[in-house]
C-alpha positions in Angstrom: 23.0 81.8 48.0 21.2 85.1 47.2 22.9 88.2 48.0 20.5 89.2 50.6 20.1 86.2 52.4 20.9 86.0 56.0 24.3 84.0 56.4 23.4 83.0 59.8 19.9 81.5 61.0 18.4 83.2 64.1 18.5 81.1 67.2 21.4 78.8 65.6 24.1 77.4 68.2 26.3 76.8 65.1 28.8 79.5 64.5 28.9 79.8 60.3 32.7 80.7 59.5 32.0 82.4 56.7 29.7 84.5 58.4 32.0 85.9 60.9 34.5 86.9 58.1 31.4 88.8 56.8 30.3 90.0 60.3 33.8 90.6 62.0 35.8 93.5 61.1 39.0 94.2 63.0 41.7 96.4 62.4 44.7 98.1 64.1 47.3 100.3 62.9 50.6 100.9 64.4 52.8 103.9 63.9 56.5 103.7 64.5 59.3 106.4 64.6 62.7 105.3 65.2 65.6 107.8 65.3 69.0 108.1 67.1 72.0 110.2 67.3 75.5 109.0 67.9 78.7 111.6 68.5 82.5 110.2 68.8 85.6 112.0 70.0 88.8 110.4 69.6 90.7 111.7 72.6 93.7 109.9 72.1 95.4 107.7 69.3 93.5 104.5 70.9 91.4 106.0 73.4 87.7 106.6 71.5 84.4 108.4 73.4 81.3 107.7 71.6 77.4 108.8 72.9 74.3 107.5 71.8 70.7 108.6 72.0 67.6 106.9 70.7 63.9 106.8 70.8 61.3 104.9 69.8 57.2 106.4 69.9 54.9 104.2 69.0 51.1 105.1 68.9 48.8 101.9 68.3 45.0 101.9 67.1 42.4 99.5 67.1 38.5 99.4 65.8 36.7 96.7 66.0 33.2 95.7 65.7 30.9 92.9 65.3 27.4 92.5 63.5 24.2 92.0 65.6 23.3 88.9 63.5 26.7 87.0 64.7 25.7 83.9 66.8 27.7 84.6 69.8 26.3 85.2 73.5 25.8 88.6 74.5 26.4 89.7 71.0 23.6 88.1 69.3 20.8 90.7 68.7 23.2 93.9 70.0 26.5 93.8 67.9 29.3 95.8 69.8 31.9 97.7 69.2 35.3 98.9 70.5 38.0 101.7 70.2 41.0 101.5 71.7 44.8 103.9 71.8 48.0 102.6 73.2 50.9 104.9 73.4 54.6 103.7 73.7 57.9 106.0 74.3 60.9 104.6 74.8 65.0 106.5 75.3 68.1 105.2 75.5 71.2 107.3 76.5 74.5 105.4 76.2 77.9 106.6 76.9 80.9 104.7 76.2 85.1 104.7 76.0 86.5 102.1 73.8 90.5 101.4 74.5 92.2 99.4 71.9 96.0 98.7 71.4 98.8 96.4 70.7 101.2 95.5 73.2 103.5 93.9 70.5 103.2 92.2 67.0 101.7 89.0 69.0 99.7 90.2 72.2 96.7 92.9 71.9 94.0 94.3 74.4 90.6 95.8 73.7 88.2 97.1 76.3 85.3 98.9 77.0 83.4 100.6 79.4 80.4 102.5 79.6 76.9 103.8 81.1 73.6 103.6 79.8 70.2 104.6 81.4 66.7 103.3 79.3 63.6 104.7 80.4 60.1 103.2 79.1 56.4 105.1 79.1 53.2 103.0 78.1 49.9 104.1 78.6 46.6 103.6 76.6 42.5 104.0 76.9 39.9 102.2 75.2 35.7 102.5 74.6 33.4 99.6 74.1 29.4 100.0 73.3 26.5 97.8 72.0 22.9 98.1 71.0 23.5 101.0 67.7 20.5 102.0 66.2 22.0 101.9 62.8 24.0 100.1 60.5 24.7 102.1 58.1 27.7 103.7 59.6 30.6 101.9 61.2 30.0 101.2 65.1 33.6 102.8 66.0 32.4 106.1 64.2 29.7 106.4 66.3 30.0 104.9 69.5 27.7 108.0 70.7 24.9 106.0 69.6 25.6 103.1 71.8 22.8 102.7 75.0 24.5 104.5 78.3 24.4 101.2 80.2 26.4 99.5 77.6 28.8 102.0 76.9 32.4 100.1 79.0 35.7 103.0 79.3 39.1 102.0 80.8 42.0 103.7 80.8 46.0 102.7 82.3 49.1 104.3 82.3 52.0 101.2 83.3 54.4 102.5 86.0 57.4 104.3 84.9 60.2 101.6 84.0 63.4 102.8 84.4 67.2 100.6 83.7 70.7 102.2 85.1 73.5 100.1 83.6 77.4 99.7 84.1 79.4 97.4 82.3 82.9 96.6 81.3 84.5 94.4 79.0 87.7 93.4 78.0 89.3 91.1 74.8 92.9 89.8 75.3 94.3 88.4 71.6 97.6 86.6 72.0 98.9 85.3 68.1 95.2 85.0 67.1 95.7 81.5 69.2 94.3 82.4 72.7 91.6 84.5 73.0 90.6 85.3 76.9 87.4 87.5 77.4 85.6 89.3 80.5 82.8 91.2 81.1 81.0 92.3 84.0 77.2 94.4 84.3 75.7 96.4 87.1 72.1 96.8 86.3 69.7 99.0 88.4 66.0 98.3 87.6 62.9 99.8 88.9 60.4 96.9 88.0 62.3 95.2 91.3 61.7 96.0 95.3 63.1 98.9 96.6 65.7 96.9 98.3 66.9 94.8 95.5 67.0 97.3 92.4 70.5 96.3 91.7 72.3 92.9 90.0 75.8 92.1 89.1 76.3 90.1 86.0 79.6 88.7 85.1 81.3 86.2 82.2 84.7 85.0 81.5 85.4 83.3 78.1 88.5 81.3 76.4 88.9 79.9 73.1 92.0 78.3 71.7 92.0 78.8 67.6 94.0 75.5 67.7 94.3 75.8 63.4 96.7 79.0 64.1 99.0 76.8 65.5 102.5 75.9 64.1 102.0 72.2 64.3 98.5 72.7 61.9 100.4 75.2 59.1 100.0 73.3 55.6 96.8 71.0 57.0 94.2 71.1 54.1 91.6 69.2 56.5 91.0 72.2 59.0 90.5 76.1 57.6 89.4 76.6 61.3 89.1 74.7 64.6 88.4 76.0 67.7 87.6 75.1 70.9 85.4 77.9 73.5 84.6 77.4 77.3 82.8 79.9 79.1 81.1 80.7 82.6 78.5 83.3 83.2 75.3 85.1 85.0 72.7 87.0 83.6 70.1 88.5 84.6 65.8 88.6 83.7 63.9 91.7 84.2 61.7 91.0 81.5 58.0 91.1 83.2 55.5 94.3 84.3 56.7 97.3 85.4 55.7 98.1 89.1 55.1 94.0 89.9 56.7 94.9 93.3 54.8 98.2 93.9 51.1 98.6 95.1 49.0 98.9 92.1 45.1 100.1 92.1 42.4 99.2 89.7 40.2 102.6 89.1 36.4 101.6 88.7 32.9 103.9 88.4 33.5 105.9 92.0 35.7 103.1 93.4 39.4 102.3 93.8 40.7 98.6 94.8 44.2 97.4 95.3 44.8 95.2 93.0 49.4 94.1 93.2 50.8 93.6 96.7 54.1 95.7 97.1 57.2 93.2 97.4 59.8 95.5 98.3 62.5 92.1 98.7 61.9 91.1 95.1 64.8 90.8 92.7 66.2 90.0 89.2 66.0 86.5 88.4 69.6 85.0 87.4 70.7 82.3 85.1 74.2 80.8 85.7 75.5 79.1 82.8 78.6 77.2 81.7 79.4 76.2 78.5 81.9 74.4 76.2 81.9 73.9 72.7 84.1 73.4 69.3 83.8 75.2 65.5 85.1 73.3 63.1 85.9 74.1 59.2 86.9 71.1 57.1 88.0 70.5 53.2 88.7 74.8 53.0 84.8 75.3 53.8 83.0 72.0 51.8 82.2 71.0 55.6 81.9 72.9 58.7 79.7 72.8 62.0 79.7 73.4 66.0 79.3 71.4 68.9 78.3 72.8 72.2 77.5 71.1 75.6 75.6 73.9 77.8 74.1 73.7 81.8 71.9 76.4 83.2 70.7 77.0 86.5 67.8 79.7 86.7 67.4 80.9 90.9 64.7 83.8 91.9 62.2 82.4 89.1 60.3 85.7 88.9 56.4 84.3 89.4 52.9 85.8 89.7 50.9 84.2 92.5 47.3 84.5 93.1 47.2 86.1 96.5 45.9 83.4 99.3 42.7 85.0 100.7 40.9 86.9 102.5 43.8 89.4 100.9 44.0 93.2 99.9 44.3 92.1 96.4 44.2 89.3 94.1 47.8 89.0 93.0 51.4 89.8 94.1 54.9 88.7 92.9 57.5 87.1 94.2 60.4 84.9 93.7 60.3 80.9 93.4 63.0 79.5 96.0 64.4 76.6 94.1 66.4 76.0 90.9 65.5 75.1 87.5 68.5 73.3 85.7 68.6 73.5 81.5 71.3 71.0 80.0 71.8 69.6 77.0 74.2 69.4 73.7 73.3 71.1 70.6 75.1 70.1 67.3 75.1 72.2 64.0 76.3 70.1 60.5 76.8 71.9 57.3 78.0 71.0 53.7 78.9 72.6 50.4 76.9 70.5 48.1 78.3 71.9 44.9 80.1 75.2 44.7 81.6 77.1 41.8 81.1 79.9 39.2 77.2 79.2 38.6 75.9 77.5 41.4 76.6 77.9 45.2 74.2 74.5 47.1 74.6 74.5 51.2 72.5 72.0 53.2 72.4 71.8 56.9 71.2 70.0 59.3 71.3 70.8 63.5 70.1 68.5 66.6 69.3 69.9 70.7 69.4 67.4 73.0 67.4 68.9 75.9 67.0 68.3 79.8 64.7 70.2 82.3 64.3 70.1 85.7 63.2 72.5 89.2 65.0 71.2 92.2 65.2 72.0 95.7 61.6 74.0 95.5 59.9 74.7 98.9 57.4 77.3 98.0 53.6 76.4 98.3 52.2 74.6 95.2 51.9 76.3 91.9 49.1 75.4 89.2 49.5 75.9 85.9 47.8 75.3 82.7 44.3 77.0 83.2 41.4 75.3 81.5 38.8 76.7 80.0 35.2 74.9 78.7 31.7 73.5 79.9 32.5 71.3 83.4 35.9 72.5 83.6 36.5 76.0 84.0 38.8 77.2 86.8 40.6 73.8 86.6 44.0 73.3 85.8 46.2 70.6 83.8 50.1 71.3 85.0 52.1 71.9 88.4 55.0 73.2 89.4 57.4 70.9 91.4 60.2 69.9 92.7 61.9 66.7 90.6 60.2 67.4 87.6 60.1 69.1 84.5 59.0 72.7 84.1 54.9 72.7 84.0 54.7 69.0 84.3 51.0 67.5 83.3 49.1 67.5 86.6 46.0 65.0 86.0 43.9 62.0 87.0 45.7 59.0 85.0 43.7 57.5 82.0 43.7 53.9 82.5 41.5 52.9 78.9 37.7 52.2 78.4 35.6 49.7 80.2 32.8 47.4 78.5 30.2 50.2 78.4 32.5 52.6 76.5 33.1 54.9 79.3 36.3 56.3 80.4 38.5 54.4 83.4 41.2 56.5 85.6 43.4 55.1 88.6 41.7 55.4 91.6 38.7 56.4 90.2 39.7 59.5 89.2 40.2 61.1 92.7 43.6 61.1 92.5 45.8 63.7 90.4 49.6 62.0 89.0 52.4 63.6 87.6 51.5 62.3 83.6 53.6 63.9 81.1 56.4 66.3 80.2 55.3 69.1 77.9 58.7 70.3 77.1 60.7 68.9 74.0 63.8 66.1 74.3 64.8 67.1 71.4 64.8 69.5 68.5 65.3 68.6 64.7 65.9 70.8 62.0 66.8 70.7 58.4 67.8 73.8 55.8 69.2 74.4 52.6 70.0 77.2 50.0 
């Protein structure tokens, strides 16, 4: 191919991949600056203050642009380009006293409590234009040049996000035998409805380090063995800030709601119980875990298209039902060879996984958009009760007829529960 030869042909509906690496130029750049203070204070012999401060600015860039000879709708003919600016601050502030003593030569105690508040800023702008009159500069350098109707801005600024915690823990070692450990969180966030800013997390824990024990001294088949049980709530605030405020979409001359206020919404909690063993055989030539673990997620946090005629298009809320997570996950590990020269470890670990949402009564919940000539706005999954998380939603295949073409129960007018997108089990393999 000659240098100057076009690497697309005009009027093509064939995209040529090594033209769009030729055509397509995008880059962004992200600068980070991470820095924090910490201050302690021993006030007493075991009786330690300590404060914390960090933050984190990040400023983001993108340019992008694409030649006018790419075969793509809409950019065919024009090109386009597009500048865009994200900025992100974040600050923590944390404040904690650490206790820590020994009762006697056998029984000890160490806890903890503390305060820390987080705040998070993220707010960005961005430019698009087509239809340069020149090529010889880059599009994002002169995005004056682009024609007036063509030329797209936007700007947002996310809601302040703001977390208020409390939390207090506390480690009781008796003989290195019997380890007993609590915890307990107050978080205040204020991504959630005014009336529900606040959660309370709490955990209890136990492990017996059965090797310490008289009746396994002089044993060369365990270095360690212990068995854990535990029971605990957490919580999930991990989705936009201001989902249960009123947000607005800004357009030319125009402003349109565009989030529903929820002021009931709250955090979304996992309970979980687990039991499980670690296990060192042969002075560390074998070693593993076992663990049997059941979850149960309530207040699923969810974004619904709002049912219309409505003030805007979406709103959050939380799923009234239960999603159960079970399963056993097992962790094997050997010293293949080990001495002076040469250390060889190989590993292998197993999940065994179950999913489930039980006792749902909201209104049906499609999921799995599609996207593609015939089938745009449809969807391939569905939310229900008795089944697996995002279940395949679809008309059920049947095979081909004598012509070739396609069969489906029912003719394809009715949708079946088809498949289970969500692994049985995991596998895994590693060495070093």
């Amino acid at each position: 191919r000659k240098a100057n030869d076009s690497l697309d042909r005009p009027g093509g509906d064939i995209i040529n991949p090594l033209a769009m690496l030729e055509e397509y130029d995008d880059n962004a750049r992200v600068s980070s600056v991470l820095a924090s203070a910490s201050l302690g204070y021993r006030i007493l012999d075991n009786l330690e203050y300590r404060f914390l401060y960090g933050i984190n600015h990040q400023v983001g860039v993108r340019r992008a642009q694409v030649e006018p000879t790419t075969q793509i709708e809409g950019i065919q003919g024009r090109g386009i380009a597009f500048y865009g600016n994200n900025e992100l601050n974040t600050q923590v502030f944390t404040h904690t006293l650490n206790y820590n003593t020994d009762f006697s030569e056998a029984f000890s105690l160490n806890a903890l409590v503390g305060y820390e508040y987080q705040k998070f800023n993220f707010q960005g702008a961005a430019i698009t234009g087509q239809d340069f009159t020149s090529n010889l500069v880059s599009y994002t350098n002169i995005l004056q040049n682009a024609t007036q109707t063509s030329i797209r801005t936007s700007s947002f600024a996310d809601p302040l996000s703001e977390l208020q915690s409390y939390f207090g823990r506390a480690i009781l070692n008796f003989r290195d035998r019997y380890l007993f450990t609590a915890t307990i969180r107050a978080d205040g966030s204020s991504k959630f409805g005014e009336n529900n800013r606040y959660g309370y997390f709490p955990s209890f824990a136990a492990a017996w380090n059965i090797a310490n024990e008289d009746f396994m001294s002089g044993s060369d088949l365990f270095t360690q063995l212990k068995l854990r049980a535990g029971f605990g709530i957490t919580g999930n605030q991990e989705f936009p800030a201001g989902s249960a405020q009123a947000q607005y979409t800004f357009g030319q001359g125009s402003i349109a709601l565009a989030n529903v206020a929820n002021p009931d919404l709250k955090w979304e909690s996992t309970k979980q119980i687990n039991v499980g063993v670690d296990f060192d055989l042969f002075r560390g030539k074998f070693y593993g875990a076992v663990d049997y673990f059941r979850k149960n997620t309530t207040d699923l946090l969810f974004n619904f298209s709002a049912i219309q005629p409505a003030p805007a298009t979406r709103y959050w809320i939380n799923l009234p039902g239960n999603l159960y997570n079970s399963g056993v996950e097992i962790s094997l590990n050997t010293a293949l060879i080990r001495n002076a020269d040469l250390n060889w470890n190989l590993g292998v670990n197993a999940s065994i996984l179950k999913n489930e949402l039980q006792d749902y009564t909201g209104p049906s919940v499609l999921t799995g958009a599609l996207s593609g000539q015939g089938v745009s706005g449809a969807t391939s999954q569905r939310l229900a009760s008795g089944y697996p998380l995002n279940a395949f939603y679809l008309r059920q295949y049947t095979g081909l007829d004598a012509a070739g073409n396609s069969t489906y129960t029912d003719k394809g007018n009715t949708l079946y529960f088809v498949g289970d997108p969500n692994p049985n089990q995991l596998l895994g393999i590693s060495t070093d």
